[in-house]
N, C-alpha and C positions, 0 to 999 in steps of 0.2 A: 404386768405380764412379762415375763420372762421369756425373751425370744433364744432358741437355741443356736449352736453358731450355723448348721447346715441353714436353719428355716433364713436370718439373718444376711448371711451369703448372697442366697438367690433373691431375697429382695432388692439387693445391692446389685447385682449382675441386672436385674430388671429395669434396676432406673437409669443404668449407665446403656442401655438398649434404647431406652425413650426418645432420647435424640438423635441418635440415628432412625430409631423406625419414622421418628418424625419429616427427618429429613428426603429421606427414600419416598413416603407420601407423596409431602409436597413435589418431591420430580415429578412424581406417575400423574399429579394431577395441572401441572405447570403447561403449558397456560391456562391460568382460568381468566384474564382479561386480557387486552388489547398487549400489545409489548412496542416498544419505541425504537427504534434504529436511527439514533441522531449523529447524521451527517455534519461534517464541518466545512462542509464547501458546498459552491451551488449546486443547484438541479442542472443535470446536464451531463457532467463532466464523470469522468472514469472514475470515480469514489461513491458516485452517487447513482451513475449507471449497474455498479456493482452489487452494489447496497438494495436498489430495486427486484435484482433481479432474485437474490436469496430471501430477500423479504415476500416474493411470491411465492416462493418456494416453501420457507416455512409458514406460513398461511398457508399452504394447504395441507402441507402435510399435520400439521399438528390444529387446526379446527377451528386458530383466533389469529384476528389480524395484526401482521408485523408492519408496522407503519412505519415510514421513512418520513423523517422529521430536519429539513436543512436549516441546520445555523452557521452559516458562513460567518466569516471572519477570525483575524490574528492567524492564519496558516492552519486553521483548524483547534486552535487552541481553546476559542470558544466552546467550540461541542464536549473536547476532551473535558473542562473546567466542569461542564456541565454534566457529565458521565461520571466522574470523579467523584460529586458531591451528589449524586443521586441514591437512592435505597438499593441497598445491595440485595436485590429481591431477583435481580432475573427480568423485571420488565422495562429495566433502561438501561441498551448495550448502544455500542460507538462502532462507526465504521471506520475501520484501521485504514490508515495512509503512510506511504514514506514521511511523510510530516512527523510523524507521531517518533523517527527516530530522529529527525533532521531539525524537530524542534528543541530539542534539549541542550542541543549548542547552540542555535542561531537567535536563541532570545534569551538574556542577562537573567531575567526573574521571572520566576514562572510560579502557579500559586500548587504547583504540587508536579511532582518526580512521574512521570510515564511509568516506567518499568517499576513502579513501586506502590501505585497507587491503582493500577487495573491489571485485572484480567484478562490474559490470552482464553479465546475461546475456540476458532479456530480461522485459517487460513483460507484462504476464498481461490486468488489470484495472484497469477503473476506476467507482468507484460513486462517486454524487452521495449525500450525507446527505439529510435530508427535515428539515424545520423544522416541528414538530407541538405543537397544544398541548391541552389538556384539552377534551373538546365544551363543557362550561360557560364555557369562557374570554369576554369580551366581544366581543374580535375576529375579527373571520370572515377577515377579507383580512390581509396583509401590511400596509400604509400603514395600517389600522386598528388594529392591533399597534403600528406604531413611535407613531404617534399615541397609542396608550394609553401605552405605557412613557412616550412623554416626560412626559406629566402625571403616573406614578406614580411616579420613578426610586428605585430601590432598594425597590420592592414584589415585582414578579417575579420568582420563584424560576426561576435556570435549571439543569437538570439534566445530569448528562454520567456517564458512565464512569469517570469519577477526574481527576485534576489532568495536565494537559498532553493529555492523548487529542487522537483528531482531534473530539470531538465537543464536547469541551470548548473547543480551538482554534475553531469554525466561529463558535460562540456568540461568543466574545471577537472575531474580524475581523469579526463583525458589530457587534457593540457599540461597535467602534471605528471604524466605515465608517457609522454611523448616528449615533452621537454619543448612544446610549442609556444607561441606567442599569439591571442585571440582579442580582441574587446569584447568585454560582455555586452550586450544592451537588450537590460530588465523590458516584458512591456506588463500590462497589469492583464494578464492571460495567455494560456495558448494559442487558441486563437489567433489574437491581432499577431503575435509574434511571426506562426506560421504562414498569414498572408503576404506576410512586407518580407516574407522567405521567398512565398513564389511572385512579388511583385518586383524581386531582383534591389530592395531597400537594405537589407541585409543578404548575407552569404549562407551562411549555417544555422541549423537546430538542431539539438537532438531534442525530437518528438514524439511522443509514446504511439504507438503500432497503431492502437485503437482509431488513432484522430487522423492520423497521418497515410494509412495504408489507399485509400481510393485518390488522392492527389499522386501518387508513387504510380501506380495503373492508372491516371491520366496523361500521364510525363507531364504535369505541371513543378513536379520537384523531381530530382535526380537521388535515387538511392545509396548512402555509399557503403553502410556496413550498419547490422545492429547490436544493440548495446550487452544481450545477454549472453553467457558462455559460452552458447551455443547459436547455430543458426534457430530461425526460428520460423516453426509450422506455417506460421502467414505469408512470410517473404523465402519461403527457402533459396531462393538463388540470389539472393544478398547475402554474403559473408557476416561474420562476424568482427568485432573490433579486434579481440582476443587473436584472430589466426592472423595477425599482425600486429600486433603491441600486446604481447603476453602475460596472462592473470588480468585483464581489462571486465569488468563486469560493472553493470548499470542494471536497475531495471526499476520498474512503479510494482506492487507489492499492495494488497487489500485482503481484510479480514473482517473478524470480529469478536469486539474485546466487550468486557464487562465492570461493572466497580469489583474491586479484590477484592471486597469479602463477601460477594457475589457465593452463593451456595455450591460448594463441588459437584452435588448429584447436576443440579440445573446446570452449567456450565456443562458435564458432561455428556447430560441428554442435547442439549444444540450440538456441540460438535460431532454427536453422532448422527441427526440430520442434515448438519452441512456440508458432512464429508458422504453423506447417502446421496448425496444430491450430484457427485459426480458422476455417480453410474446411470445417469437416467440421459438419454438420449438426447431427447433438447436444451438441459442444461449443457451439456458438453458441447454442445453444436455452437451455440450461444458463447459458450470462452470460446472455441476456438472463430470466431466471427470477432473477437474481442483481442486477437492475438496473441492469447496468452495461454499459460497450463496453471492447469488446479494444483491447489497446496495444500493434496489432503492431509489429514496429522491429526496427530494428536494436541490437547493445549498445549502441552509442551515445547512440544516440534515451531508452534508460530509465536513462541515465547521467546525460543532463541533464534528465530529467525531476526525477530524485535531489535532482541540484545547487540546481536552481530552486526544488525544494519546502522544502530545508536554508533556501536563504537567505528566502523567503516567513517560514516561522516562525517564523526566527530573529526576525524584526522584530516580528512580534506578539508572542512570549514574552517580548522583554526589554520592551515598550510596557506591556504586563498584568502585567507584575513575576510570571510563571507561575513557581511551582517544584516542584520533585519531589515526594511526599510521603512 
């Protein structure tokens, strides 16, 4: 049988439609089981508080449960390994952390590239840290502070989470945007680091909003300024770093990513959920109790946020000689 070339044609235009119509289905019908949001740090903590909260979220909105799944350990490398080498189906996405740009220089050998191997889906959060130090300490203001460090250098103990954190990074872009002198001392959490803050065993932390804001409204630590460009909605009458040590910017940053070859409809129907989610009243209420503003976006938009925050660290880590521990 002899096909003409018009009949020919549109058989040909029909099957190169196949995969797309197939793929458009699968969106409209996505979720059809459970979907996994695997954490790479404990239960408890702002990656995982974050990750909870949108995982309720899209559980209801779309009719199947989004389950938060913690695999701590390696800075989160663990979960990413395990994201990475999962079915790029849409039912196993990762909860983004500063880790995810801070680990690409802070450890020698990694078993696959971030920015290469997953998917931005979209942006969730963003918290400013908070720069606190002991109520005894001598400085009350910021420029009182760098004032004192530079007559003391290598007196002031700075506190962090452990080697490479974002809390530990804030301290070190500051030390190197000031021209200060600090000790680091790693502890293995925020946490303990924070208490031996307000126990007057250490001087300094920069500590993310979230953990930090009801010890600042106890006066058990002293506010001095926080970390993001701007003042921020939780603490507004704490300045900023920036309106004294100029272009200074910090902050903890949460998402969610997928394996890359992750389907574009599906990636694109959650980001259209997770950015619906900031108009709704109690989620809003909810970030801003959490210190932070939503990043709504497009994948793109928290793609190069990814980008920009890899190469920012990357230049502070290798300046600070940071390494894993």
């Amino acid at each position: 049988m002899k096909l003409s070339r018009r009949h020919f044609l549109r058989l040909t235009a029909g099957a190169a439609a196949l995969p797309v119509l197939a793929r458009t289905a699968l969106a409209q019908t996505y979720p059809a089981r459970p979907v996994r949001i695997i954490v790479g740090l404990a239960a408890g903590g702002g990656t995982d508080i974050v990750a909870r909260l949108i995982a309720q979220w899209l559980t209801e909105r779309l009719g199947q449960s989004f389950v938060v799944e913690n695999r701590p350990g390696a800075n989160g490398n663990i979960a990413t390994d395990a994201v990475v080498n999962a079915s790029a189906d849409g039912y196993t996405l990762l909860a983004v952390s500063p880790g995810a740009a801070i680990n690409t220089w802070l450890y020698d050998k990694l078993n696959f590239d971030f920015l290469r191997d997953i998917a931005p889906v979209a942006g969730i959060i963003r918290v400013a840290n908070v720069m606190v130090v002991n109520p005894s300490f001598p400085a009350k203001t910021l420029p009182e502070f760098i004032a004192h460090a530079k007559a003391n250098p290598d007196r002031i103990n700075m506190a962090s989470s452990g080697n490479g954190s974002s809390n530990h990074l804030s301290g070190e872009l500051f030390k190197m945007m000031t021209g200060i002198k600090m000790v680091h001392v790693p502890y293995r959490g925020a946490a303990p680091a924070l208490t031996d803050v307000i126990a007057g065993q250490v001087q300094v932390i920069f500590s993310a909003i979230t953990s930090t804001v009801e010890y600042i409204k106890a006066d058990k630590v002293r506010a001095l300024a926080v970390t993001s460009a701007e003042r921020a909605d939780a603490l507004p009458e704490i300045p900023a770093v920036a309106e004294f040590v100029p272009g200074y910017e910090a902050s903890n940053w949460w998402g969610i990513a997928a394996p890359k070859a992750a389907p574009a409809e599906i990636v694109a129907k959650l980001n259209q959920e997770i950015n619906a989610a900031f108009a709704d009243s109690k989620i809003k209420a909810r970030l801003t109790e959490l210190g932070g503003t939503p990043l709504a976006g497009p994948p793109a938009e928290f793609g190069k946020l990814i980008a920009d925050e890899t190469e920012k660290w990357g230049k502070v880590i290798r300046a600070a000689g940071v390494k894993a521990e």
